[in-house]
N, C-alpha and C positions, 0 to 999 in steps of 0.2 A: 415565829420562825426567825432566824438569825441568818445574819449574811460576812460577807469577807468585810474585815477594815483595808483602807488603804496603803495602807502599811503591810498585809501579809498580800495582798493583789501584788502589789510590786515584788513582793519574796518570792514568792509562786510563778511569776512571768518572767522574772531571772532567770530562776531556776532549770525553768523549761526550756529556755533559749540560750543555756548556757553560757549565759552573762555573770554566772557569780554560782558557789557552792551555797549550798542551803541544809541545813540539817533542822530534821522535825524539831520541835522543843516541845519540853513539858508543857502540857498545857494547862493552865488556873484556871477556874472559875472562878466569876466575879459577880457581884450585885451591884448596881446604882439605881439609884431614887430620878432618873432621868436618862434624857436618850444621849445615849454616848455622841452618836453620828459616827460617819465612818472613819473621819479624823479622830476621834476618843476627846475633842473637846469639849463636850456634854459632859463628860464621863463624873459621876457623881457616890462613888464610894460610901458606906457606908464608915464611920469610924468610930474605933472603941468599941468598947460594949461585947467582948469577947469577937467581933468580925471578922473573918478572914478569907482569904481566897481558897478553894479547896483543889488540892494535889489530884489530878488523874493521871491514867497511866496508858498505854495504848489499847488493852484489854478492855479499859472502860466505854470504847466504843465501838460500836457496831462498822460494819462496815458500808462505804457509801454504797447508797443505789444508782443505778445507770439512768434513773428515768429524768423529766425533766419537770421540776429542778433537781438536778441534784442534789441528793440529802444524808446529812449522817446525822445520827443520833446518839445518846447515851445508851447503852448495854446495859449500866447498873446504876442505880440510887447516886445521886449526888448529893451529900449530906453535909451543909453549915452546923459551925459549932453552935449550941444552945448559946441565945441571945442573951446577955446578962444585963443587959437596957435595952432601950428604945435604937432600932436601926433606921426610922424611916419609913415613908411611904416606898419601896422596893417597885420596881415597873420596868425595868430591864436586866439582859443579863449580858453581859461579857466576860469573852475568851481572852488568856494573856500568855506570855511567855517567860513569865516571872512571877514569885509568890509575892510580890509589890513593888508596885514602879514598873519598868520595863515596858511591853509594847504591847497594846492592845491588837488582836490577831482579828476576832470579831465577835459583833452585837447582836442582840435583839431584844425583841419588845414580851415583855412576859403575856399570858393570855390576860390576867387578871391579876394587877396590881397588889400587892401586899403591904400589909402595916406590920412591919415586926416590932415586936417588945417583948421585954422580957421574959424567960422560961420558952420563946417559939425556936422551932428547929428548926430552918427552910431547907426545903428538900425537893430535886427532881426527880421526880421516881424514873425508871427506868424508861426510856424512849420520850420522855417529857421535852426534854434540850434539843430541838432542832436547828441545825444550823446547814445553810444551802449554798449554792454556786451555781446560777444562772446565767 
């Protein structure tokens, strides 16, 4: 399960107290070989080798629950382009607002670490991507 970085906590509490405009943005999925932390200075990207951060769109997720924690998940398949090398030991994931670079939104810890190499597709199938607000 994934949580807010500190960087969209402070968007979000803006927001709400009407200290600043805020508009949703696209949000990316990411992979890294390590823990971002809530600062993104962990943050450990894969690179090359065909990797990229994947486009979703608001449809792609569900809507949150009221319970506690708080939770929203993926609605549909999150699908990485086929690996054309080795990506890495893979063990977290993160949310951004830019298809590279830009602001890490939030992290988390995958169940069970992956090694991708070549020919693998990394994929979260539907409801896999939790990410909370406690």
């Amino acid at each position: 399960m994934g949580s807010f970085a500190d960087y969209w906590e402070a968007e979000i509490l803006d927001h709400v107290f009407n200290k600043g405009a805020y508009t949703a943005p696209t949000i990316y999925v990411g992979l890294s070989t390590a823990d971002p932390g809530d600062d993104a200075a962990g943050l450990a990207e894969p690179s090359g080798n065909n990797y990229s951060r994947v486009t979703t769109a608001a449809g792609d997720w569900n809507a949150a629950t009221g319970t506690t924690p708080c939770l929203i998940d993926n609605a549909n398949a999150i699908t990485f382009p086929q690996a054309s090398g080795p990506w890495g030991t893979v063990s977290h994931f993160a949310l951004f607002d830019a298809s590279s670079g830009g602001n890490m939104l939030a992290h988390g810890s995958l169940g069970t670490p992956q090694a991708i190499v070549s020919g693998n597709t990394p994929e979260f199938a539907a409801g896999d991507l939790d990410v909370s607000l406690d």
